[in-house]
C-alpha positions in Angstrom: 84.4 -11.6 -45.7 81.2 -12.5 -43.9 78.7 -15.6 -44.5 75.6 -14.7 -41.9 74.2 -17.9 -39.9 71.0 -15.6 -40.0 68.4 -16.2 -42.2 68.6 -14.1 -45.1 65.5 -12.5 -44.5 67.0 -10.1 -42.0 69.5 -8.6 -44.3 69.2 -5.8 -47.2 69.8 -6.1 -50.6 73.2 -5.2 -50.5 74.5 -7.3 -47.5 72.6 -10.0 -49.5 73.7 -9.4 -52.5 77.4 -9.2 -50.9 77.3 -11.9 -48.9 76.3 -14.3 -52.2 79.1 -12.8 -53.9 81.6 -13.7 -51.5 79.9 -17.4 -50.7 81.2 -18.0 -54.9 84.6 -16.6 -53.7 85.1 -19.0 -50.4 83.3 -22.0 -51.6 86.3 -21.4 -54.8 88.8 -21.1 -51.9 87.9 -24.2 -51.3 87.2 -26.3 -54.4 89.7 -25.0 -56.4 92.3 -24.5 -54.1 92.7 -20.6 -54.3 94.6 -18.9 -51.9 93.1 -15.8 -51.8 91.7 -15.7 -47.7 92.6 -19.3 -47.0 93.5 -18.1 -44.0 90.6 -16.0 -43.1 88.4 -17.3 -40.0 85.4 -17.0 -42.4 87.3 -19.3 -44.9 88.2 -21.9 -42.2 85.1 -22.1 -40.2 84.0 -23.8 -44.1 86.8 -26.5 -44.5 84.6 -29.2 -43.8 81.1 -27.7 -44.5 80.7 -27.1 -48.0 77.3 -29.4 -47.7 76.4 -26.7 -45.7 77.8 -23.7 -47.5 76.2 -25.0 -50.7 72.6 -25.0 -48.8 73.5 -21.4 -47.6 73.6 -20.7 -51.3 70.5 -21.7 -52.3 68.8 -19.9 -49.1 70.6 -16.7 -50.2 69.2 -17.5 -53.9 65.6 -18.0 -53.0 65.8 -14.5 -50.8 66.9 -13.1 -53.8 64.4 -14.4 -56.1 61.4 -13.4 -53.7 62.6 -9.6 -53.6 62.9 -9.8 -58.0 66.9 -10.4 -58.4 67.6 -12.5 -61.3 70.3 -15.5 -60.6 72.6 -16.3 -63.3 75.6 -17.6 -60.9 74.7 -20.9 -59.5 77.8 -22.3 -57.8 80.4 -24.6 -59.7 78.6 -27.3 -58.8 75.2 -28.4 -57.4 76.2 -31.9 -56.1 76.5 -31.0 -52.8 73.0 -29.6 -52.7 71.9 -32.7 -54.1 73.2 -34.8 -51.9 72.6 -33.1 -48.8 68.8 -31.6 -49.3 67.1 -34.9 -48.0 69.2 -35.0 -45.2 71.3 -33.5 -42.5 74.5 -31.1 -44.3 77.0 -30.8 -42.5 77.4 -27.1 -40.9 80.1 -25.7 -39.1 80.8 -25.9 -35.5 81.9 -22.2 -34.9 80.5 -18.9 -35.2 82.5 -16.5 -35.8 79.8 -14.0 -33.6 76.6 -15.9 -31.9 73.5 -15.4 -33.8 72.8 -13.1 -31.0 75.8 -10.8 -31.6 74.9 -11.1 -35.4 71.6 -9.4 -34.7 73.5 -6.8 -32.9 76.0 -6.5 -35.5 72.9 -5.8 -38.3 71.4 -3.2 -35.6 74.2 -1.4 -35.9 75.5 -1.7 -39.2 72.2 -0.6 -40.7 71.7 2.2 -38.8 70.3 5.4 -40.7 70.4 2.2 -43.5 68.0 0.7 -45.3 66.8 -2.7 -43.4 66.0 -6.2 -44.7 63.1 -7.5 -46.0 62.2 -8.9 -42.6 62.6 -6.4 -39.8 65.3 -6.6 -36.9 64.0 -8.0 -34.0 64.3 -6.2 -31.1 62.6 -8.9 -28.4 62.2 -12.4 -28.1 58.5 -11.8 -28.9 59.9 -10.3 -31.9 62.1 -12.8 -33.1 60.2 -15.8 -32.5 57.0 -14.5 -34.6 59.4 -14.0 -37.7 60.5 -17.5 -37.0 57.2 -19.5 -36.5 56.4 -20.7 -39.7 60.1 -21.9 -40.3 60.0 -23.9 -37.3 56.4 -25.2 -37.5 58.0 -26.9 -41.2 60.4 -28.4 -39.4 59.4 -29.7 -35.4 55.7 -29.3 -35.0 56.8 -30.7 -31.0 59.4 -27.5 -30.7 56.8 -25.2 -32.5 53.9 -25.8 -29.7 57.0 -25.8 -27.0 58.7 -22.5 -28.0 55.7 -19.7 -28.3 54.5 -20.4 -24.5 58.2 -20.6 -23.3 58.5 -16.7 -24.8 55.4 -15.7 -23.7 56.5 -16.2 -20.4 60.2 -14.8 -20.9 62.3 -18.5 -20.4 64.0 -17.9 -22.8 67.1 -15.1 -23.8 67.3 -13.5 -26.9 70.3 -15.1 -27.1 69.5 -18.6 -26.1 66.7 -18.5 -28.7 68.3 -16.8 -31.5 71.1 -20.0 -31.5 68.0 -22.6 -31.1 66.5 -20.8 -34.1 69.5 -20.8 -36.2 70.0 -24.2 -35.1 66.7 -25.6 -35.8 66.6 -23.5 -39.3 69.2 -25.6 -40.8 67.4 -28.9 -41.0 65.6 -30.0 -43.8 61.5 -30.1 -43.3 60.0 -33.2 -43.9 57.6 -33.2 -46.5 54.5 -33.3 -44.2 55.2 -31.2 -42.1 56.5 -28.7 -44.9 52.9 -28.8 -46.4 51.5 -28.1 -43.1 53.1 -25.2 -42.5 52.3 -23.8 -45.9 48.5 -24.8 -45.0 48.8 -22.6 -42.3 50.1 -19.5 -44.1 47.5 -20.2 -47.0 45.1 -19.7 -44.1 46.1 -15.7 -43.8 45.5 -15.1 -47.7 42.8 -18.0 -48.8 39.9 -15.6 -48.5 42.0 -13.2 -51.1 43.0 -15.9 -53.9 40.2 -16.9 -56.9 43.1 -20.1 -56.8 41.9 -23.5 -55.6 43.6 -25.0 -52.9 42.9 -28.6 -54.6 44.7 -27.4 -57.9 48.3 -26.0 -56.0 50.8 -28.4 -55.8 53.7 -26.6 -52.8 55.5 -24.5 -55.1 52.4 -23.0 -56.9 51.1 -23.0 -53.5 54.1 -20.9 -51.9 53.8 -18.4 -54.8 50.2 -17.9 -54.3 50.9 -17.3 -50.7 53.6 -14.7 -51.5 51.6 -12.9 -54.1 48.5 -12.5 -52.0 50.4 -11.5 -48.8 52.1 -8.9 -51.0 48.7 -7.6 -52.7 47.4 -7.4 -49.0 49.9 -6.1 -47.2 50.4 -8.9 -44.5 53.0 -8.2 -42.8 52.6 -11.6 -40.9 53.6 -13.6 -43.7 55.7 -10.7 -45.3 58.2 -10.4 -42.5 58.4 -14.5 -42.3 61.4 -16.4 -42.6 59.7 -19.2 -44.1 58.5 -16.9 -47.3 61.6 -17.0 -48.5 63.6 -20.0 -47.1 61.1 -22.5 -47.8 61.4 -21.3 -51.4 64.0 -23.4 -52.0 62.7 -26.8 -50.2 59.5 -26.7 -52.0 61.5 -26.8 -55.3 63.7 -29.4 -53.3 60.6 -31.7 -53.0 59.2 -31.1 -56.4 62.2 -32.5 -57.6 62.8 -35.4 -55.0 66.0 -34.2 -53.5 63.8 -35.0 -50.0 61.1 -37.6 -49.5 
């Protein structure tokens, strides 16, 4: 039993696939009091953290939506998701592996496999660029702090990798949500007939992910934020942040 801290972008379609699977099976460890695993360190690390485990379920869901899945499972209930999207969830404390050793886990589990939809990073430089987008939704201070800080090698992979993870599981304020999607409009403007005036974020997003598709940019196509923010732009279409 495994639920990545990772963004989902970084794993395949079936460690996604599986790891969604067995998110409906722990979070009904927990709601409904089966027994099956209640032990496991997976389980436990959960207890008090379904705020969080629900929000890991709808990240996992708008992955799977952006690579053509269908979702017909949502989980038993979506109070939690309500509750928690305009603010801090609660996440857990642990890991059972750092995000670091979760890379390294991936790297080696998908050898001779067939990767995610966003590559595994090998170098700081690496990781960060996947990463930018995500953060700039989020800390627009941290976003200007973090690129020269890897440009000139302060940072571990490992030291990053937790402040990304870390950083990746707050909710973006509106504004700054619209001005990271203004920025990755930027890459694909000059392809789209759209008007920028007539997208409101979601249509906006799926403009975005249809245009870096058509023309192959792998800058946006190997972003978290493609897929993640999929889920808070429906979040703020329906006032679940303001």
């Amino acid at each position: 039993m495994r639920i990545w801290d990772l963004d989902p972008g970084f794993l395949n379609d079936k460690s996604l696939l599986g790891e969604h699977r067995e998110l409906h099976g722990l979070f009904s460890i927990h709601v409904n009091g089966k027994k099956g695993y209640a032990r496991h360190p997976e389980t436990m690390r959960w207890a008090h953290a379904l705020s969080g485990l629900s929000l890991r379920h709808e990240l996992l869901v708008s992955e799977m939506q952006l690579r053509g899945f269908n979702h017909k499972s949502p989980l038993e209930t979506d109070r939690l998701t309500r509750e928690t999207a305009g603010k801090d969830a609660v996440w857990p404390e642990i890991f059972i592996d750092s995000p670091g050793g979760q890379f390294a886990l991936l790297q080696d589990k998908y050898r001779d496999k067939s990767p995610g939809r966003i590559p595994l990073p090998g170098t700081t430089a690496e990781l960060w660029a996947s990463h930018k987008y995500s953060v700039m939704a989020r800390d627009t201070e941290r976003y200007r702090t973090i690129g020269p800080r890897v440009a000139k090698k302060e940072l571990s992979f490992s030291e990053l990798s937790r402040s990304l993870v870390d950083i990746l599981r707050l909710p973006p304020p509106p504004g700054r949500l619209i001005n990271a999607l203004e920025h990755m409009w930027g890459y694909v403007s000059d392809m789209s007939s759209l008007c920028r005036r007539d997208l409101g974020p979601e249509a906006l997003l799926d403009e975005i992910r249809s245009q870096a598709r058509t023309g192959e940019k792998d800058y946006l196509l190997r972003s978290t934020a493609l897929g993640e923010l999929g889920f808070w732009v429906r979040a703020l279409k329906n006032k679940f942040i303001v």
